[in-house]
N, C-alpha and C positions, 0 to 999 in steps of 0.2 A: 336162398338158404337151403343147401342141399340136406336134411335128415331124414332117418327112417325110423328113428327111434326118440325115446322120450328125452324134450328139454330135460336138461338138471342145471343146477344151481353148485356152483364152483366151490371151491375147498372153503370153508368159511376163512376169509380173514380176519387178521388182529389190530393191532395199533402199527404204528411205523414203522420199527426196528424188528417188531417180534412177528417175523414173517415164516411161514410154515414152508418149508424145501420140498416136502414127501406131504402125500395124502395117502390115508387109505379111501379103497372102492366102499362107494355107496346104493343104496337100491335105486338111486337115481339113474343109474344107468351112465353115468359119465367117470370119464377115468380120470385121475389125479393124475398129474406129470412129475419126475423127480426132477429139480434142476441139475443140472449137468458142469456148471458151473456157479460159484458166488463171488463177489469182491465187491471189496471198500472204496468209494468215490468220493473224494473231494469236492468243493465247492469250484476246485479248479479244472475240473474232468478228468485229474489222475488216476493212478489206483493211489490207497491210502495202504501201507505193508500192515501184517498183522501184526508187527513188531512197535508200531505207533504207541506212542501216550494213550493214556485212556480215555483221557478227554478230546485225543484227536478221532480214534475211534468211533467214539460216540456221537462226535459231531459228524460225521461223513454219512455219504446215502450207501444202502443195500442193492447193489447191482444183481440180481438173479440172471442166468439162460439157461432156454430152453431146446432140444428139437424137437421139433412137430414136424409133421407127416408130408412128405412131397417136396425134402429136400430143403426145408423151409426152417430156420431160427429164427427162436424169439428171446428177447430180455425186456426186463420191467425195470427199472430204478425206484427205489421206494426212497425219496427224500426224506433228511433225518427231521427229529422233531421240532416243529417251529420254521418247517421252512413255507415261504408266500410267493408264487409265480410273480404276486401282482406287485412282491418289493421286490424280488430280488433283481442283479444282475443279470443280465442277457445270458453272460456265458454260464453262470450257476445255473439259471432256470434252460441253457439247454446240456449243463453238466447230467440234468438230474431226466432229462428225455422231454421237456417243453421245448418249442421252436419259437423260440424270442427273437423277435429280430432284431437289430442292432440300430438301423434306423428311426432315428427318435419319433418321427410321424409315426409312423408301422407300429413303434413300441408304444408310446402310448394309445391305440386305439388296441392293441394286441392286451395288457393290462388294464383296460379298462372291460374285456371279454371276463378277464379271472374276478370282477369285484364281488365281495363279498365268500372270495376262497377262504377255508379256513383248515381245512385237514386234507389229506393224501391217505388216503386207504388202498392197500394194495392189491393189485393185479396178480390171479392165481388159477394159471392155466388149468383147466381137466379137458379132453376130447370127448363130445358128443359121436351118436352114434354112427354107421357107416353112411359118409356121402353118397350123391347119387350126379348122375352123369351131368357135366353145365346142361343148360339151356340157352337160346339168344330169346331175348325178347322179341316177342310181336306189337300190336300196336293193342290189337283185343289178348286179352292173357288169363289162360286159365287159375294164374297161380301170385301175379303181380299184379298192382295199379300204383299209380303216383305218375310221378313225372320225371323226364330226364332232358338234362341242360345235350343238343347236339354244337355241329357248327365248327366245331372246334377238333383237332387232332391227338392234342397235347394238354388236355387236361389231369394237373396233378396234386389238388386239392378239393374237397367236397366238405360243405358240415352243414350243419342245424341244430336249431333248438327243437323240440319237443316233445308235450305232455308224456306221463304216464297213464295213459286213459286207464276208466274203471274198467275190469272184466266183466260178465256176467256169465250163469252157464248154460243159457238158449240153446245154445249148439252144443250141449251135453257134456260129459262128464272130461275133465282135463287132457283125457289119454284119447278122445276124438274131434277136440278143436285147438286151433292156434293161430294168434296172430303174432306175426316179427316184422315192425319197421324196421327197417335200416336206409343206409348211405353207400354209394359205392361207386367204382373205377369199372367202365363197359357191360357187356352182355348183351350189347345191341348187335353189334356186328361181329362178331366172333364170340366163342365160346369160353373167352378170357372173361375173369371178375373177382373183384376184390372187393369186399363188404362188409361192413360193421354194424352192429343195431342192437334189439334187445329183443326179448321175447316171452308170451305170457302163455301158458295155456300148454298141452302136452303132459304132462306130471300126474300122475292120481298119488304120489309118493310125499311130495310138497306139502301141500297144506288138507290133505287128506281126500280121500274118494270122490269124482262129483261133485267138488268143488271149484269156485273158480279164483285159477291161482292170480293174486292181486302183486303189483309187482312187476319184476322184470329181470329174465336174467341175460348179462351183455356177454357180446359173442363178438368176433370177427370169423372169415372163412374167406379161401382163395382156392378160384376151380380153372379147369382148363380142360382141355377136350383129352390130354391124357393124366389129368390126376380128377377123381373124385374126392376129396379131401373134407375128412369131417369138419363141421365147427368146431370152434375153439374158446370157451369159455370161461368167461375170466373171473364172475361175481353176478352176485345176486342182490335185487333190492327189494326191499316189501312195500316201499313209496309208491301213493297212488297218487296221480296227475303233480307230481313234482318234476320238474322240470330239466330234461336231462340235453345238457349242449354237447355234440358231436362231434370230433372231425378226424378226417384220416387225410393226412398228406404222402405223395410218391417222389421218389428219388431214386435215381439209379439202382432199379431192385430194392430200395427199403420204403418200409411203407412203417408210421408212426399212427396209431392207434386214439382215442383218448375219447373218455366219457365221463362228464361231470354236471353232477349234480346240482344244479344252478339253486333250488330253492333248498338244498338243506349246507350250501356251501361247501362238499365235499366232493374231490372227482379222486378217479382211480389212478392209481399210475400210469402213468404214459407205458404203452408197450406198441416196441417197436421188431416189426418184423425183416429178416433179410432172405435172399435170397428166390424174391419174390418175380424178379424180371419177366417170366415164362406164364405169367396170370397176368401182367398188365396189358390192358387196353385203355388208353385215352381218349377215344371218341365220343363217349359219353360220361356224362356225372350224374349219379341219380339218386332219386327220393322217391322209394320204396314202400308199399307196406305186403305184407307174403302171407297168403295162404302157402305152406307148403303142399305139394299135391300128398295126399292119401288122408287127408285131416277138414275136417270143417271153416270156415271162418270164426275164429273167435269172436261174438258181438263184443263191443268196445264200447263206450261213452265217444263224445266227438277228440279225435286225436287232430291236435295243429301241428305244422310242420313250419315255422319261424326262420327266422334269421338263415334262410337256406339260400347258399351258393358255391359258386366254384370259380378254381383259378384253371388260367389255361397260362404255361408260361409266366410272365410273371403278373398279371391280371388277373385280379378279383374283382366278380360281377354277381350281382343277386341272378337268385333263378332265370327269372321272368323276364330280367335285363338281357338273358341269351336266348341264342335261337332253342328252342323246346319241343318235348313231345309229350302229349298225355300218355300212356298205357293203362288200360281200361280193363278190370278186372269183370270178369263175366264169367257166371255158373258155366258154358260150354265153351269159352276161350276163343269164341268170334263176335260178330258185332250182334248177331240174334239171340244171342244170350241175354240175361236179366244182369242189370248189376249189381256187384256183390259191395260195392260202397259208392258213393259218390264224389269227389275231387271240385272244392270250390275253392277259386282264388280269393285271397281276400288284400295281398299288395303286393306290391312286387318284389318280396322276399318270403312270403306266406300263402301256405295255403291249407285247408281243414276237409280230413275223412270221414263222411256220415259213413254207417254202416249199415249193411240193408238186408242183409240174409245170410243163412250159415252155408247156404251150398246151391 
């Protein structure tokens, strides 16, 4: 997570339909995007004209896009009201930006991922502040720990389940500590990386001074040895230790986004990115958690990291079922350093972050 500047928390969203196009700037430090384009989506993946019945209208999803920075678009579909990944049709739920697959094994264990879906709240871009140059991972790392799936050349799916862990403000006031789990595509071997997650802590604006902001707010970000490219943040949640399932899939430069809320049964819209080609690396798939450098570790409650794996091709495997590497977060970013959390496996899709110091 390349930032210099303060997490913020996304344009607040609304219900389905009544989606905000324009933000204004906030003291948060993140900028609102205007979308650049809107249209009406059928259940069929059309466009729906504006000339439609009203009732066809109404029934259709809100397609928004975006551009973002380094050549990069993005759109979100906000499915109309009442729509369920976990009933509808394949091709609706991938009209509306889900990846259903058509194969009835795949689809039912794919629908059995969405139970207990109940609403779509929308994805609402603002840019975080100035990126800073990639990095590749080490194996000790001043600024990362978790693990990453290797072995593989062509990996083009990653996700996970979880927690929202509690904050606390040990490592002092919002605007000098931060923790960001994420998921992501390389940075072991090149300077390429695509990443998605959430993040607490940075803010003294949020939830007031010296405080510890509870909560998470979801980002993705794509860097490369010539774009530093800020985060891109989509929403905010004030949910502590609810349950949030992950995942970003690649395809020919697009990369689909998605964060959902497993214990309050609400996830965001799917937001899918293009023109991505120039940030992927397949060599690894990884489970994250970030100090970014010039900040503290945010102490945390114990964060799990669940139902975590990746597909290389068209094989999906848990974690721990691939070849792996630990990256071991340490206060000096070699092996003589102290640890700044600890990594225990607990099966072989799971694994749980103690935390152990702010710096």
């Amino acid at each position: 997570m390349a930032i210099a500047t303060a997490v913020c928390a996304a344009v607040p969203a609304t219900t389905a339909n009544a989606v905000p196009v324009t933000g204004t700037a906030s003291a948060t430090g993140c900028t609102p995007l205007s979308a650049t384009r809107t249209r009406l989506i059928g259940s069929d993946g059309r466009t729906v004209s504006s000339s439609a019945a009203a009732a066809v209208r109404a029934a259709a999803g809100k397609e928004l896009t975006y551009s973002l920075p380094g050549g990069v678009t993005m759109s979100t579909v906000v499915p109309p009201q009442g729509f369920r990944p976990q009933t509808a049709a394949p091709a609706t739920a991938r009209a509306y930006g889900f990846d259903a697959p058509d194969n009835p094994t795949a689809l039912a264990a794919w629908r059995a991922k969405y139970k207990g879906y109940r609403e779509t709240v929308p994805s609402v871009p603002c840019l975080g502040g100035s990126g800073s140059s990639a990095v590749r991972f080490t194996k000790y790392s001043g600024n990362w720990g978790g693990y990453m799936a290797t072995g593989h050349s062509n990996y083009n799916e990653v996700y996970d389940d979880q927690n929202i862990p509690t904050y606390y403000t040990t490592c002092g006031a919002n605007t000098a500590s931060l923790a960001a789990p994420w998921i992501g595509l390389g940075g072991w071997n090149s300077q390429k990386l695509i990443q998605q997650g959430f993040a607490s802590g940075s803010s003294s604006t949020q939830n007031g001074p010296g405080t510890a902001t509870q909560g998470a707010s979801l980002w993705f970000e794509y860097l490369n040895a010539a774009h530093a490219n800020p985060p891109v943040y989509i929403a905010h949640t004030t949910k502590t230790n609810h349950v949030i399932s992950q995942y970003m899939t690649y395809t020919a430069g697009k990369v689909v986004f998605h964060w959902y809320d497993r214990t309050a049964g609400s996830g965001w819209s799917p937001v899918t990115a293009t023109g991505l080609s120039s940030y992927y690396d397949g060599t690894t798939a990884d489970f994250i958690t970030e100090r970014p450098y010039g900040f503290k570790l945010r102490k945390f409650s114990r964060q799990t990291l669940s139902a975590a794996g990746a597909r290389y091709a068209g094989t999906s495997k848990n974690l721990f079922s691939l070849p792996n590497t630990e990256v071991r977060l340490t206060t000096n970013g070699v092996s003589s350093g102290a640890a700044m959390f600890t990594d225990t496996r607990s099966s072989t899709s799971a694994f749980y972050q103690t935390w152990k110091r702010c710096s």
